[in-house]
C-alpha positions as CSV (number, residue, x, y, z in Angstrom):
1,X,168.8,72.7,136.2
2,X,170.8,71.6,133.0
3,X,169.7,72.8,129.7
4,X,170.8,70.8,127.4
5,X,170.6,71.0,123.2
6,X,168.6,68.2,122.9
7,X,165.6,69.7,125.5
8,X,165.9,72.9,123.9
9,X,165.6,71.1,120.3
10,X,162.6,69.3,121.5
11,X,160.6,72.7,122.8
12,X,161.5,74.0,119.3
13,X,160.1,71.4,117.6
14,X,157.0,71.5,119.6
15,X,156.6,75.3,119.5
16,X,156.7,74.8,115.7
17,X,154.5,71.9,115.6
18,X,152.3,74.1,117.7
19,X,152.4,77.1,115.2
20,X,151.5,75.3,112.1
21,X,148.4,73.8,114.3
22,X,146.9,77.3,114.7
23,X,148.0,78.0,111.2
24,X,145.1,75.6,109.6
25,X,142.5,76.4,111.5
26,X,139.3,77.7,109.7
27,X,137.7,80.9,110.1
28,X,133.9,80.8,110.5
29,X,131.9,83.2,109.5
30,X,128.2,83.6,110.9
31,X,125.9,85.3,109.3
32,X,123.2,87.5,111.2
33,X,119.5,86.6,109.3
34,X,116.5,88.3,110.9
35,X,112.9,87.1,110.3
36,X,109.9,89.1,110.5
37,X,106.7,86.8,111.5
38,X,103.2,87.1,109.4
39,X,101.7,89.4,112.2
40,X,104.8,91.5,112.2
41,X,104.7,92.4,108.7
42,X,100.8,92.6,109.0
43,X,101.1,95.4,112.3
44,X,103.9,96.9,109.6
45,X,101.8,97.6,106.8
46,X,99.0,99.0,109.6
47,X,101.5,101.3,111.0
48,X,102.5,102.2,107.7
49,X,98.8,102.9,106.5
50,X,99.3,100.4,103.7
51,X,96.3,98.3,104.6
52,X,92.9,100.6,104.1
53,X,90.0,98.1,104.0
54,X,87.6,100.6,104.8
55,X,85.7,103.3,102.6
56,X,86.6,106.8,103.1
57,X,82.7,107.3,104.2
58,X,82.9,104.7,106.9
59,X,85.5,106.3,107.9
60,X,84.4,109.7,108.0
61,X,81.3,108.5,109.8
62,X,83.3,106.7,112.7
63,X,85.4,110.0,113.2
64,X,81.9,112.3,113.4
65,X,80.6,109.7,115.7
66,X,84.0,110.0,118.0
67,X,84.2,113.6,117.9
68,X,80.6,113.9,119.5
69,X,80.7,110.8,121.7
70,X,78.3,108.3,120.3
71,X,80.6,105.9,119.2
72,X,80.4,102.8,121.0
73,X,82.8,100.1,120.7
74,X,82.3,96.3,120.3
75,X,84.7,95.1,123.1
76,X,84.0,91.1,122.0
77,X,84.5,92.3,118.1
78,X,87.6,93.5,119.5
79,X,88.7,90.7,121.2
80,X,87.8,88.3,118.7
81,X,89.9,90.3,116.0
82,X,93.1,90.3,118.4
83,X,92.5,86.4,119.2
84,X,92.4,86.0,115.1
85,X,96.2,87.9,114.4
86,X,97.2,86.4,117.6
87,X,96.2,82.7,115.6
88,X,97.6,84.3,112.2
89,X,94.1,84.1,110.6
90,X,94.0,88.0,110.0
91,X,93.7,88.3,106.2
């Protein structure tokens, strides 16, 4: 095969061409974003013991009532409650 200056020229021309093409191209930036739901931020401020909506005597009284085994527990209150901050409704 013959090289010749002319073919040689031409790949030149379109390596250059090619160069100032990948040149202009933009750089993106993306930007992480994170979102914490209602019900997160509500289970947050419960793990976090932000949230007390109950007296210290009511709460005294549950724990006496664990601790010698009469407390009984309201399984529909219970699921009521979860189907409420399942729905978002928990206030």
């Amino acid at each position: 095969m013959k090289v010749t200056g002319t073919s040689v020229n031409k790949v030149i021309s379109m390596y250059e061409i090619n160069k100032k093409q990948v040149g202009k191209t933009k750089e993106v930036t993306k930007n992480d974003t994170l979102e914490i739901s209602k019900l997160g931020k509500t289970l947050s401020s419960f793990a976090e013991g932000g949230i007390t909506s109950m007296s210290p005597e009511k709460l005294e009284k549950i724990r006496n009532e664990i601790s010698n085994g009469t407390y009984k527990v309201n399984p529909r209150l219970i699921a009521e409650k979860m189907m409420e901050a399942m729905k978002g409704q928990v206030r």
